[in-house]
C-alpha positions in Angstrom: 25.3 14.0 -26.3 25.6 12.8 -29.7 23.4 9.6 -30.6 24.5 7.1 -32.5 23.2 5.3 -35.7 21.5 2.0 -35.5 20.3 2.2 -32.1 16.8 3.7 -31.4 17.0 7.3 -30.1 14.7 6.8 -27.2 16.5 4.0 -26.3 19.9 5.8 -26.5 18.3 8.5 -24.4 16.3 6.1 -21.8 19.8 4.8 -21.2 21.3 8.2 -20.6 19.0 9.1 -18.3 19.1 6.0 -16.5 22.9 6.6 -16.1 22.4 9.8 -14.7 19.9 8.8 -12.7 22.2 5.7 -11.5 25.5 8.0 -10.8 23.3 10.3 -9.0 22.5 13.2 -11.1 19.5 13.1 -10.6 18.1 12.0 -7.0 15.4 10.4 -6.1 12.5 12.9 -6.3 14.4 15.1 -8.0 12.0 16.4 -11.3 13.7 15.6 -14.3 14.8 17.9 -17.1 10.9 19.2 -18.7 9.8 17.5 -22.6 10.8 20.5 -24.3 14.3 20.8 -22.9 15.5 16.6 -23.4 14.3 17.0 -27.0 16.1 20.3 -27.8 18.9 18.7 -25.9 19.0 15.5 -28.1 17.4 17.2 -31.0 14.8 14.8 -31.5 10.8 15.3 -30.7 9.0 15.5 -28.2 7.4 12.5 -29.3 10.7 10.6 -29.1 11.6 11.9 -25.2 8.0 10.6 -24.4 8.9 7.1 -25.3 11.9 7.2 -23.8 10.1 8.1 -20.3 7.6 5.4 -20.7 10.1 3.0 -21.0 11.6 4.5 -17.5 8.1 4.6 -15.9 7.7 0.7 -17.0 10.5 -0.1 -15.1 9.6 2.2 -11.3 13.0 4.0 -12.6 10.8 7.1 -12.6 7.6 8.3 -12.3 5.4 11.0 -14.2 2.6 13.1 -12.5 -0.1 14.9 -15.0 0.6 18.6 -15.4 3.8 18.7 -13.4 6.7 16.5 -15.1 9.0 13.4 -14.2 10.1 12.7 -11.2 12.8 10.1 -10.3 11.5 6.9 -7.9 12.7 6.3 -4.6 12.0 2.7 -4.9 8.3 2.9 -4.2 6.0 0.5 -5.6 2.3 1.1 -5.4 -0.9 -0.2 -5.8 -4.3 0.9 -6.3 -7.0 0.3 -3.0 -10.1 1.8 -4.1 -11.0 -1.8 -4.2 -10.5 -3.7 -1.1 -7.8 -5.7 -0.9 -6.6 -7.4 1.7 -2.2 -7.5 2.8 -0.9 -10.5 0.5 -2.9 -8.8 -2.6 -0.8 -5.4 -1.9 2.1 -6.3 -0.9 2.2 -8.4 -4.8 0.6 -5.9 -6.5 3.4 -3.5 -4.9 5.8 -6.0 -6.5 7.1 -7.1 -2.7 7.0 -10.8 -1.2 4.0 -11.0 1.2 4.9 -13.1 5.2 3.1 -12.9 8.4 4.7 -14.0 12.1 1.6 -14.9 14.1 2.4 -13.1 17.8 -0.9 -14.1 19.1 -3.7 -16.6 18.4 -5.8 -16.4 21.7 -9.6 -16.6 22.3 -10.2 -13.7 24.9 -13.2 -12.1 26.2 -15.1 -9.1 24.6 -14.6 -6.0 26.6 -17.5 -3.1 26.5 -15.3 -1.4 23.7 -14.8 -4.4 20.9 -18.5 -6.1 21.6 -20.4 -2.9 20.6 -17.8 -2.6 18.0 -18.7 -6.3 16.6 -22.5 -6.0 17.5 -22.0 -8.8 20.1 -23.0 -9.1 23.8 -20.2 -7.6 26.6 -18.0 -11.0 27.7 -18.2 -13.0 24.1 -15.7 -14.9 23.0 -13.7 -13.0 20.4 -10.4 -14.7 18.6 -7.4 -12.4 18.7 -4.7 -12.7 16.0 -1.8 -10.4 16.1 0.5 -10.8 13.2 3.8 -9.1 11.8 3.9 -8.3 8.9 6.4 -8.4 6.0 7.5 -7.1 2.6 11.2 -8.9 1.1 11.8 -9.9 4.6 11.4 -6.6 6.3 9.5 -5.6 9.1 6.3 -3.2 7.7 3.3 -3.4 9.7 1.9 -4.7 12.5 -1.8 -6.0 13.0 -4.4 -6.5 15.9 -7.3 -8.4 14.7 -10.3 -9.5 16.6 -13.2 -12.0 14.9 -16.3 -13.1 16.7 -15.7 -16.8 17.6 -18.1 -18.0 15.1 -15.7 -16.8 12.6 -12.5 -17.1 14.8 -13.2 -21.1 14.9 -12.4 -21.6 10.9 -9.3 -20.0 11.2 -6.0 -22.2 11.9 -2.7 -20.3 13.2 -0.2 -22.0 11.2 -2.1 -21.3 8.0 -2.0 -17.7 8.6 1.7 -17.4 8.1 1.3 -17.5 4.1 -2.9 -17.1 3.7 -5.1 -14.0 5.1 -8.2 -14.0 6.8 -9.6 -12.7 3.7 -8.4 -15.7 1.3 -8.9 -18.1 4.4 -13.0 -17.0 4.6 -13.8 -16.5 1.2 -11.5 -19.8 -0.1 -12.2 -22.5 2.1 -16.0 -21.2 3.7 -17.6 -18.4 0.8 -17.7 -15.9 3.8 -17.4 -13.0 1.6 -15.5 -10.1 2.6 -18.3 -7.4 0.9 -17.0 -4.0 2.9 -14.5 -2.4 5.0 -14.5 1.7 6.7 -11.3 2.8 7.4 -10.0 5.6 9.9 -6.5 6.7 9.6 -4.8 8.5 12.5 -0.6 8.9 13.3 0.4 7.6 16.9 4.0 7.0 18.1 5.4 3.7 18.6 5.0 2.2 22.1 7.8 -0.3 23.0 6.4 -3.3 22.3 5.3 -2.4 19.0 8.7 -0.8 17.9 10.7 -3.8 19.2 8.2 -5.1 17.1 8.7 -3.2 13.5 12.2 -2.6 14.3 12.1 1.1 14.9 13.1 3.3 17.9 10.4 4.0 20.4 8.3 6.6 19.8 8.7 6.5 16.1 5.5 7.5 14.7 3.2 4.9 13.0 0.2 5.5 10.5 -2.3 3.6 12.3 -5.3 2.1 10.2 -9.0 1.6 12.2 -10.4 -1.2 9.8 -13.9 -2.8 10.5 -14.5 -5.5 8.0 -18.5 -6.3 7.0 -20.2 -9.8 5.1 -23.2 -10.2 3.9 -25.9 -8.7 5.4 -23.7 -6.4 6.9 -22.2 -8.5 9.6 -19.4 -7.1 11.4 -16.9 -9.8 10.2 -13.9 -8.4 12.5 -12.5 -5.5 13.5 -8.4 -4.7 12.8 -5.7 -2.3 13.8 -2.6 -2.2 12.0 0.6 0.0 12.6 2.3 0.5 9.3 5.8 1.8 9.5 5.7 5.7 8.5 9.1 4.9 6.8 8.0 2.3 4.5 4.1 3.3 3.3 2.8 6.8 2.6 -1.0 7.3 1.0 -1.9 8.8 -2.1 -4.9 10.7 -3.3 -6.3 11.0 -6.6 -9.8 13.4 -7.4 -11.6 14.1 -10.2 -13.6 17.3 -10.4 -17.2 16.8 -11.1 -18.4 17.1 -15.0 -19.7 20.2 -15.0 -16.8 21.7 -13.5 -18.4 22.2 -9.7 -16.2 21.4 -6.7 -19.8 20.0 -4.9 -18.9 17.7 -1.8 -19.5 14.1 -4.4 -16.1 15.0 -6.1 -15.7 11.6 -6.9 -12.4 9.0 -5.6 -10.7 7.5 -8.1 -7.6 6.3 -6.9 -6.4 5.9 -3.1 -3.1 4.3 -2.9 -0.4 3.0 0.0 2.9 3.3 -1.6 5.3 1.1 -0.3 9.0 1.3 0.1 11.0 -1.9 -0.1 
């Protein structure tokens, strides 16, 4: 490809190489042609190639890993979740429109399982939201939530659709949301829950365990939620200790859904 005067080369090349990537050259997670090879292929630098990738990478066109080269995006957006966050905060950070359909909104007694759970006695009252939940419109998790009462009374149904517990708590009562443990298991979609997220039964879900603390280390409600395995995967980033040791306090720098609109 010859480029022409006037116009930027890494424009001119960023736009090759979105054309390719739009007439299906290259597919999505297909690795792109290495640094070395675009800049003998244009004849420019390397320099020159890397600012035509950022400008790809700014846009989700593509995506760049350390150490192992461009890759083309399947539409993914992510978001960073080292800190806690709760659904509205990742579904904008993931640059996707955040709605909840309340299923449930019922005040139900504690069985043996959830009271030990929420350090309260067998037969409390526990409020039990079940929302669906959605990114652009479509279905992409599911969510089971259970809050002692004394918490469960602040919270109004209809005000869940656009707010979440989190925002509701902190907002309108300065209940702060200081800490959540997470488990992460697979499980396959019963029928309710894949009439539910729109997939066939027995589809398998990534189930996240989430137990939510206050101050003072208060249980402040304990959640399941069923993400579609089609729409969120996790990602994992590491960094080796500073003197080079692979010791178990490797610390976490980056744990990520990646959502897929």
């Amino acid at each position: 490809m010859m480029l022409k005067e006037g116009v930027p080369r890494h424009t001119q090349i960023s736009q090759w190489l979105r054309r390719q990537i739009d007439e299906g050259t290259f597919k999505p997670e297909e690795k792109l042609p290495s640094e070395n090879d675009l800049a003998k292929k244009f004849d420019v630098s390397r320099v020159t190639i890397r600012r035509a990738l950022q400008s790809l990478e700014s846009e989700a066109i593509i995506y760049r890993c350390q150490g192992l080269g461009s890759f083309v995006s399947d539409g993914r957006l992510s978001q960073n979740l080292v800190k806690l966050t709760d659904f509205n905060e990742d579904m904008s950070q993931a640059g996707l429109e955040p709605a909840s359909e309340v299923k449930q909104f019922t005040t139900v007694d504690a069985p043996d399982w959830l009271a030990e759970i929420l350090h309260i006695d067998q037969g409390n009252k526990v409020l039990q939201i079940d929302r669906l939940r959605k990114g652009n419109g479509d279905p992409i998790a599911f969510d089971s939530t259970w809050l002692p009462i004394f918490y469960g009374q602040l919270l109004d149904e209809k005000e869940l659709t656009n707010s979440t517990i989190y925002d509701v708590l902190e907002r309108d009562y300065d209940i702060s949301v200081i800490k959540g443990c997470y488990r992460m298991s697979a499980v396959a979609a019963d029928e309710y829950l894949a009439k539910e997220l729109a997939v066939e039964a027995g589809s398998p879900l990534f189930l996240i365990d989430r137990m939510t603390y206050t101050i003072g280390n208060k249980p402040l409600y304990y959640q399941k939620r069923y993400y579609r395995n089609d729409k969120v995967i996790y990602e994992m980033t590491l960094e080796r200790s500073a003197d080079g040791s692979s010791g178990n306090d490797m610390p976490l720098k980056e744990f990520t859904p990646v959502f897929k609109s």
